[in-house]
C-alpha positions as CSV (number, residue, x, y, z in Angstrom):
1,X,120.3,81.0,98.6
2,X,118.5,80.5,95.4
3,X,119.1,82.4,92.2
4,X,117.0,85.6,91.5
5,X,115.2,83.9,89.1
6,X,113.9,81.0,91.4
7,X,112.9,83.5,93.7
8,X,110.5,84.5,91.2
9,X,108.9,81.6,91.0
10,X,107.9,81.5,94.3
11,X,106.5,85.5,93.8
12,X,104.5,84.4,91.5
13,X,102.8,81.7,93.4
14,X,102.3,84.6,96.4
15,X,99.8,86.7,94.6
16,X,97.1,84.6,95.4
17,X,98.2,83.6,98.6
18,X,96.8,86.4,101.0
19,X,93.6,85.0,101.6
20,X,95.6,82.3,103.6
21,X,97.0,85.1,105.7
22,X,97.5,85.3,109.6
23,X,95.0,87.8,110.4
24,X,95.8,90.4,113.5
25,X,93.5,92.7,115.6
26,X,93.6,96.1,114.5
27,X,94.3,97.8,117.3
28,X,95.9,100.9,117.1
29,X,99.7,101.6,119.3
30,X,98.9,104.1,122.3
31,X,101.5,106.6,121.3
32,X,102.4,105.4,118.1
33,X,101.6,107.9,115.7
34,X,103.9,110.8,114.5
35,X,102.5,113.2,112.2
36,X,105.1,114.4,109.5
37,X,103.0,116.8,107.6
38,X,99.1,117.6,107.0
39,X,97.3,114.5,106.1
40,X,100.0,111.9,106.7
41,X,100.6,110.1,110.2
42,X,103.8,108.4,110.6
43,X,103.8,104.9,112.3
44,X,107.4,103.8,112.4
45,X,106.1,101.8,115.4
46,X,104.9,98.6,112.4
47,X,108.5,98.3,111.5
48,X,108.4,95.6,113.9
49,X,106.0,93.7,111.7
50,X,109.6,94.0,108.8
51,X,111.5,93.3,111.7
52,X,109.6,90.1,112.3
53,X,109.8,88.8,108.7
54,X,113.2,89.9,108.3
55,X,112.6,92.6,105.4
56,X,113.5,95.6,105.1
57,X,111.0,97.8,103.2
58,X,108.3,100.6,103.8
59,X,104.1,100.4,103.5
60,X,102.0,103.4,102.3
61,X,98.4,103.2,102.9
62,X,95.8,106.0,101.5
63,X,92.2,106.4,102.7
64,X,90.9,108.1,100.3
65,X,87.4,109.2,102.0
66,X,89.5,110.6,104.7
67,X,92.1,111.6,102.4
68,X,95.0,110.2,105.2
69,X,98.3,108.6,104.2
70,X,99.5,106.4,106.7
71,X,103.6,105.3,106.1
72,X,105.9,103.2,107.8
73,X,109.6,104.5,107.0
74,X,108.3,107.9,106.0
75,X,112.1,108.5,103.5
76,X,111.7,105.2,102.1
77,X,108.0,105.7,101.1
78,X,108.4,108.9,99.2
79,X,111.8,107.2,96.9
80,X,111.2,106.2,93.7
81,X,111.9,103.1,92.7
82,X,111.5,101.1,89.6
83,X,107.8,99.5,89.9
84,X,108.5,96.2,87.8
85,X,105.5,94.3,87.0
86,X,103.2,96.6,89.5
87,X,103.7,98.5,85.7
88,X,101.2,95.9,84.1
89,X,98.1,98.0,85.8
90,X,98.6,100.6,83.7
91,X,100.5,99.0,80.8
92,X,96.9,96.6,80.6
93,X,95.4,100.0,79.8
94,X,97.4,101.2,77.7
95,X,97.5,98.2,75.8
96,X,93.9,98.3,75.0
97,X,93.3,102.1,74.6
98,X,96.2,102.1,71.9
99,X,95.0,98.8,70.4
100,X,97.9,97.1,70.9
101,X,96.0,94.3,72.2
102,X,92.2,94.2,70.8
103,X,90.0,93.0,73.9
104,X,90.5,90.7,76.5
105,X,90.5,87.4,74.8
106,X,93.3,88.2,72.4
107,X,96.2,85.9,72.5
108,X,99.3,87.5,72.6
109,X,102.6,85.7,71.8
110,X,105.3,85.4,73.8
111,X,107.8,85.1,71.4
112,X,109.0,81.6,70.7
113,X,111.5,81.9,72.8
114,X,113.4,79.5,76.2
115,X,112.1,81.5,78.6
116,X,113.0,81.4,83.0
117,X,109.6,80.2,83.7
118,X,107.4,77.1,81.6
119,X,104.3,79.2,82.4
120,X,105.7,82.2,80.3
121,X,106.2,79.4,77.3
122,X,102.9,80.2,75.9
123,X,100.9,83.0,74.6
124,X,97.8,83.8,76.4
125,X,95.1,86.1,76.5
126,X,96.2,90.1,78.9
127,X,94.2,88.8,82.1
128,X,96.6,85.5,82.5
129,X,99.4,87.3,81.6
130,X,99.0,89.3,84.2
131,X,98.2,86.7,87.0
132,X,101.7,84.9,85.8
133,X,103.2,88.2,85.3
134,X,104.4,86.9,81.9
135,X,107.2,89.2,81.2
136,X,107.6,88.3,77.7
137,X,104.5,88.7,76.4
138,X,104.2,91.9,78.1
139,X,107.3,93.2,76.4
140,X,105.5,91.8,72.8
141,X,102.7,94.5,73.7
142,X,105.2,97.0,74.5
143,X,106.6,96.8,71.6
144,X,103.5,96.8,69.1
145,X,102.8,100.0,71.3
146,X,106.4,101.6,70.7
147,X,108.1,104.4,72.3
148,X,106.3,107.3,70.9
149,X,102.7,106.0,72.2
150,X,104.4,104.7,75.8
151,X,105.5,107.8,76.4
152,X,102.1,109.5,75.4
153,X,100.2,107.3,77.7
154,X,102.3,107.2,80.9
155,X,102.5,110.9,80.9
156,X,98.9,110.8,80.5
157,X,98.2,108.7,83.4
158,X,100.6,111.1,85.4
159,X,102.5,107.5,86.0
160,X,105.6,108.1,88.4
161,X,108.4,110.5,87.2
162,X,106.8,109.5,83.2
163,X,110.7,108.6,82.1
164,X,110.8,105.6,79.8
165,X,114.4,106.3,78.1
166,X,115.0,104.7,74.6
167,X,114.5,100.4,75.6
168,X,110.8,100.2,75.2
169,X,110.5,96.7,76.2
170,X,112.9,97.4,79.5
171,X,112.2,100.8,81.0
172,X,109.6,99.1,83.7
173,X,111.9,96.8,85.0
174,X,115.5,98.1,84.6
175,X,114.2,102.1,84.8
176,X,113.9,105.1,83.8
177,X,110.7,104.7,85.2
178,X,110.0,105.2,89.0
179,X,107.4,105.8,91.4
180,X,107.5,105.7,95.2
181,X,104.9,103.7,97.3
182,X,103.0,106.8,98.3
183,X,102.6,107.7,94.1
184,X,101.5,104.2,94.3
185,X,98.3,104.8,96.4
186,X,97.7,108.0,94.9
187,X,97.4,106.2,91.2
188,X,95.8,103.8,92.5
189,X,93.0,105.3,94.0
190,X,92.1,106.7,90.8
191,X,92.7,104.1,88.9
192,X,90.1,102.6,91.5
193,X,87.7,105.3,91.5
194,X,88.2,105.2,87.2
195,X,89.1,108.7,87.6
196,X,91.9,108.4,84.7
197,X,92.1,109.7,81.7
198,X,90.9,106.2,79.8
199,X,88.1,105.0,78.4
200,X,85.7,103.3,81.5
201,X,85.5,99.9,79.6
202,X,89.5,99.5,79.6
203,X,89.4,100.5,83.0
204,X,86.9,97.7,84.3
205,X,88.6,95.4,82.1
206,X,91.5,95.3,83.8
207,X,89.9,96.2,87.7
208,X,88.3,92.5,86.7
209,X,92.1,91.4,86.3
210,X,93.8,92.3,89.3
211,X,90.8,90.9,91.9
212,X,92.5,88.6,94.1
213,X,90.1,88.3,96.8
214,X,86.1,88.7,97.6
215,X,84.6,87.9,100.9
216,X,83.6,89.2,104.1
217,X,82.6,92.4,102.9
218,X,85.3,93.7,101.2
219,X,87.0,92.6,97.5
220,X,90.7,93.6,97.4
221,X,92.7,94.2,94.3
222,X,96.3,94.1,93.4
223,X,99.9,93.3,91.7
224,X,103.5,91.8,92.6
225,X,106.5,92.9,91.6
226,X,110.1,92.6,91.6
227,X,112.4,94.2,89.6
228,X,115.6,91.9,89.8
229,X,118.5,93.7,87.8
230,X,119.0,95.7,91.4
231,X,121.0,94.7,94.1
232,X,119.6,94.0,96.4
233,X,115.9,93.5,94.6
234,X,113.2,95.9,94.9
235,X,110.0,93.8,95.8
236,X,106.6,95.7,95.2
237,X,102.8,94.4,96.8
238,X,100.4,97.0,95.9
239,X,96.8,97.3,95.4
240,X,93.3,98.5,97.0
241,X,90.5,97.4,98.8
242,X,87.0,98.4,98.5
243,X,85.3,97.8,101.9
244,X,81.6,98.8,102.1
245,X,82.1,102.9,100.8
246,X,85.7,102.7,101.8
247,X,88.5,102.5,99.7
248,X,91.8,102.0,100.7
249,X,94.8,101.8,98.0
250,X,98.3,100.4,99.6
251,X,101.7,100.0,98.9
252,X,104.5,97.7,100.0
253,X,107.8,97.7,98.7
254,X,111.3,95.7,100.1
255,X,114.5,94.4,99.9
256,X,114.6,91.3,98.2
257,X,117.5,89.3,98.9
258,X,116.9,85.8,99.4
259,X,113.7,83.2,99.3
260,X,112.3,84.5,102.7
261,X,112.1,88.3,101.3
262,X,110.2,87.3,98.4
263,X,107.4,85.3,100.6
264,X,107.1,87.7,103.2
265,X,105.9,90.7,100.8
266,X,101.9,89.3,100.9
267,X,101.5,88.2,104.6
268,X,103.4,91.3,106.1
269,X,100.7,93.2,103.9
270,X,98.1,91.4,105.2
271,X,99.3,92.0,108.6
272,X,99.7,95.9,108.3
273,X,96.4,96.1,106.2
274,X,94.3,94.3,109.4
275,X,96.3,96.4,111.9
276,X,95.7,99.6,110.3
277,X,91.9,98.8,110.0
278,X,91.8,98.4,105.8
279,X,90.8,94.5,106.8
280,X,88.7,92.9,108.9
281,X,90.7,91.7,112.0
């Protein structure tokens, strides 16, 4: 087993990766589904897709123009956890609505410092940092934002349980900040829909900074995380897709423990996302 920090590496190169996804038919289970309360369906029966990649972790999926939650692990998808660099969606906005960081072509430094990764030894402009999820540069715009505004914004953006503690360059990946998967979809739908309390340029700037993926009628959006001061890690694939007028925002989180945990996050999306009908089959 490598060290946490290798395994990053390798999340980083998984962002991108879903288009090369196995895709599944979406083909509902006869019997599968178990509702647990209005307006969310329970199907505990896509554990075996976990179960197949060996991770342990839950999936949230909202569609929003039927207003249905769909889980798998129903406890696990309602416990927060901290969301890591899933955090950069809104932390992008913030960033830009406190003018912290001036547009999207601003370079931001990174600090000067031996970092875990080469790529994060180099400023660069909010978009690239988030494909890289450059950690240190993030926490240079946390800082020019400072406690006092962080705390303005997230409770603004009714952003998980809205606790950032006293370490503003930390709280996103070591907590007081949580948020469950199914807080996940719910932000994110709005974020989607630009139905947050932000300006609609900031908004759009950063939508333009999460797409991943454009074809075959739908464009899907979204973030990795892993927060790796846990034991085991918390692992985090969340996002949306816009499909004709459907919208569907998602959210995966795991166990990550070794090498294997961190790849399988994207292509055990994939699969639940084409089995629940979000993608194409």
């Amino acid at each position: 087993m490598r060290h946490p920090r290798m395994l990053l590496s390798a999340a980083l190169l998984t962002v991108t990766a879903l288009a090369g996804g196995t895709a599944h038919a979406a083909t509902p289970v006869a019997g599968a589904h178990a509702v647990a309360q209005p307006g969310v369906v329970v199907r505990d029966d896509l554990r075996a897709v976990f179960d197949k990649a060996g991770l342990r972790g839950t999936f949230a999926l909202l569609d929003v123009r039927s207003g249905r939650t769909t889980v798998v692990d129903r406890s696990r998808a309602y416990k927060p956890m901290a969301p890591a660099s899933t955090f950069k969606i809104p932390h992008a906005v913030i960033a830009l609505e406190t003018g912290a960081v001036k547009d999207e072509h601003e370079i931001i430094p990174y600090g000067g410092k031996p970092q875990s990764f080469p790529q994060w030894e180099q400023d660069m402009n909010l978009g690239d940092a988030i494909k890289v999820s450059n950690v240190p540069v993030f926490q240079t715009i946390a800082r020019r934002i400072g406690l006092k505004k962080e705390k303005q914004w997230v409770n603004r953006l009714g952003y998980g349980d809205r606790e950032i503690g006293r370490v503003v360059d930390r709280f996103w990946l070591d907590g007081p900040l949580e948020i469950s998967a199914v807080e996940q979809t719910k932000f994110l739908s709005k974020f989607a829909r630009q139905q947050l309390p932000a300006t609609k340029k900031s908004l759009r700037l950063v939508r333009d900074m999460l797409k991943v993926e454009q074809k075959d009628g739908y464009t899907l959006y979204a973030k990795s995380g892993w927060a790796d001061t846990f034991t085991p890690g918390i692992g985090w694939y969340v996002g949306w897709i816009e499909r004709g007028d459907r919208l569907y925002a998602f959210a995966l989180n795991a166990d990550i423990v070794d090498d294997a945990d961190v790849a399988a996050r994207v292509p055990v999306t994939r699969d639940l996302l084409t089995r629940l009908g979000a993608l194409p089959g």
